[in-house]
C-alpha positions as CSV (number, residue, x, y, z in Angstrom):
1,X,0.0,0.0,0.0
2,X,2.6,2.5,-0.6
3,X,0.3,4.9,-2.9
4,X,-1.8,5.3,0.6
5,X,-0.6,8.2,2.5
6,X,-1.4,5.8,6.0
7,X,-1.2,8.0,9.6
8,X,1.0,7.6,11.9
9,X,-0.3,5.8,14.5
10,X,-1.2,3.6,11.5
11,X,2.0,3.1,10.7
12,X,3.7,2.6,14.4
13,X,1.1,-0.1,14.9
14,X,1.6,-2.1,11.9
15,X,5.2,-2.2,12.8
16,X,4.7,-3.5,15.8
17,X,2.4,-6.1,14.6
18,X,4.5,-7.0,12.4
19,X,7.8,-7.0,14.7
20,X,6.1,-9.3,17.2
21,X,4.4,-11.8,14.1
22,X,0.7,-11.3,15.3
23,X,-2.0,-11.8,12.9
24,X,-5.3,-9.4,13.3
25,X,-7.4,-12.6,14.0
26,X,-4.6,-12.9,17.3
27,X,-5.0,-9.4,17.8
28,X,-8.8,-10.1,17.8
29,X,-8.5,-13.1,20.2
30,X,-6.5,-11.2,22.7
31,X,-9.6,-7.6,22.8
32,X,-12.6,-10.7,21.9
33,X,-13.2,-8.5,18.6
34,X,-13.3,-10.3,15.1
35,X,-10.3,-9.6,13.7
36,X,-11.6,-7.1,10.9
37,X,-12.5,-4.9,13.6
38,X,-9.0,-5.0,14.4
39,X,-7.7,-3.8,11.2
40,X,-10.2,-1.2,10.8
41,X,-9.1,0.2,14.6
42,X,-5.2,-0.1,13.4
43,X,-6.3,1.7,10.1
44,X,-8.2,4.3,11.6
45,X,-11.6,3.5,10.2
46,X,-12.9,2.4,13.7
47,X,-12.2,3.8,17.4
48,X,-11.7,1.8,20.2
49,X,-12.8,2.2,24.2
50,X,-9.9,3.5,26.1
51,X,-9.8,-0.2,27.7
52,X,-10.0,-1.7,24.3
53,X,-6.8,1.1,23.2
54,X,-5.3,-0.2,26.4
55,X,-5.4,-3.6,25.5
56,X,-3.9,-3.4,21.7
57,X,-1.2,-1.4,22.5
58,X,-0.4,-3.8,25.7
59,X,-0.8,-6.6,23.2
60,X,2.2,-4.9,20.9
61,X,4.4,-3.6,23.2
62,X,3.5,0.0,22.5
63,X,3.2,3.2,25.2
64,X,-0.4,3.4,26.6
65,X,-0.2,7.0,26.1
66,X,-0.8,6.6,22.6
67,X,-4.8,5.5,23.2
68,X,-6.8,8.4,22.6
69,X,-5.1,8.3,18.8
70,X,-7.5,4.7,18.8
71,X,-10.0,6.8,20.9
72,X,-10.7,9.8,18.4
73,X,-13.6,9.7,15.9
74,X,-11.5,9.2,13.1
75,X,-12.1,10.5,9.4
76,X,-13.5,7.2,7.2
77,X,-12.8,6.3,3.7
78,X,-11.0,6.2,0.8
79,X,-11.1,9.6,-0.4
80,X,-12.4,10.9,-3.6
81,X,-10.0,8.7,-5.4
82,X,-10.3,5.4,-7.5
83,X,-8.3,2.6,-5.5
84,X,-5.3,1.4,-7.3
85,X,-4.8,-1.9,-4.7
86,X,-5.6,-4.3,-7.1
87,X,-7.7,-5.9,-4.0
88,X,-9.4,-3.0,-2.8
89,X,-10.0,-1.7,-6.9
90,X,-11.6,-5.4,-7.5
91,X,-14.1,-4.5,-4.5
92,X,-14.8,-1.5,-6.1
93,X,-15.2,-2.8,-9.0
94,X,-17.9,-5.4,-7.8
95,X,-19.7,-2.8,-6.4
96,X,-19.8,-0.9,-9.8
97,X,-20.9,-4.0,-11.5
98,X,-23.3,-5.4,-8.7
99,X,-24.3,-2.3,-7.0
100,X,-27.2,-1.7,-8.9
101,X,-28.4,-5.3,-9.1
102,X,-27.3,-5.7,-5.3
103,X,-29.7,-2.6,-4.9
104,X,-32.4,-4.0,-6.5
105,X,-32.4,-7.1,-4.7
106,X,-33.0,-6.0,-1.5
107,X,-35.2,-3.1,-1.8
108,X,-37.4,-6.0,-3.7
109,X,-36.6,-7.8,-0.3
110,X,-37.1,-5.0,2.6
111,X,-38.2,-1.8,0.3
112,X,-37.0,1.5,0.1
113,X,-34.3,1.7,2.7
114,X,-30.4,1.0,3.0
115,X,-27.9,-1.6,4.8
116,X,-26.3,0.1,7.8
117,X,-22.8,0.2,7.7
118,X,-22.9,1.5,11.4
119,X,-25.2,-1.4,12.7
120,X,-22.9,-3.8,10.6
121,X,-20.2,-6.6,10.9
122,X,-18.1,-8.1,8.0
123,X,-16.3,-11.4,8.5
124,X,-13.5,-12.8,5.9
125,X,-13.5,-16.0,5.4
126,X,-11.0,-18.4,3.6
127,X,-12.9,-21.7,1.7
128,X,-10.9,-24.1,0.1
129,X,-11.4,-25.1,-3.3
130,X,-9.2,-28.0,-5.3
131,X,-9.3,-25.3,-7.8
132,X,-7.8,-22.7,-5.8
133,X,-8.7,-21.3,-2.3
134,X,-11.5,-18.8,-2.5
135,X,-12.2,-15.2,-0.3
136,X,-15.3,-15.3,1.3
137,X,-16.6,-12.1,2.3
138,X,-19.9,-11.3,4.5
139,X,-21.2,-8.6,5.0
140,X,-24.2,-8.2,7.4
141,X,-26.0,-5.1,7.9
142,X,-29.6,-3.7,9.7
143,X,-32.1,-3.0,7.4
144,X,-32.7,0.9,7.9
145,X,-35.8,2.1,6.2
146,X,-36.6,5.5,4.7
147,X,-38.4,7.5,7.3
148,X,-41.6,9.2,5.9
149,X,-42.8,13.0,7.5
């Protein structure tokens, strides 16, 4: 990801992950958080308690004074731009080929409304095929209807 200007705190904690050889889904184990959580708190696109801050930089050796960084409402997204991850582009890229049929489907399902991605959770799973291993993503959101006045 060297195209993505990363914060930091983003950075200092990756390091550390890295130096001790954790994985997010140990990371996870260690708070009881799924491990995309995890990522999303070491990438600031989630905040964590101070108790939870606490824990993660306990778990990689860091100085607890560095918690309300993982405390902050932090700024989401991407930006404006189009990915160029190849990984992150091909999600985008599903959503610009599937979002509209995606759409479609569940307003058919639950009507005019959207899928929270603040009442949300996203697991990724790994499924192996004899063909080659496949990336299982789900996503699982509430169902927020459009309020009528």
């Amino acid at each position: 990801m060297a195209t993505v200007d990363l914060p930091e705190i983003t950075q200092t904690l990756l390091a550390a992950k890295q130096s001790f050889g954790l994985t997010f889904a140990e990371l996870g184990a260690k708070l009881g958080r799924d491990e995309v959580w995890i990522a999303a708190v070491i990438y600031r696109q989630a905040s964590a308690s101070p108790e939870e801050a606490g824990q993660l930089l306990a778990a990689l050796g860091l100085d607890a004074g560095l918690a309300p960084e993982l405390t902050t409402c932090p700024l989401k997204g991407l930006g404006p731009v189009v990915p160029t991850d190849p990984l992150i582009y091909r999600l985008y890229e599903i959503m610009q080929v599937y979002g509209m049929p995606i759409k479609d489907v569940v307003h058919e399902k639950f009507g005019d409304g959207i899928m929270s991605a603040i009442d949300f959770t996203l697991h990724v799973e790994k499924e192996a095929d004899p063909k080659g291993d496949r990336v299982k993503i789900i996503m699982n959101g509430k169902f927020l209807p459009y309020k009528k006045w």
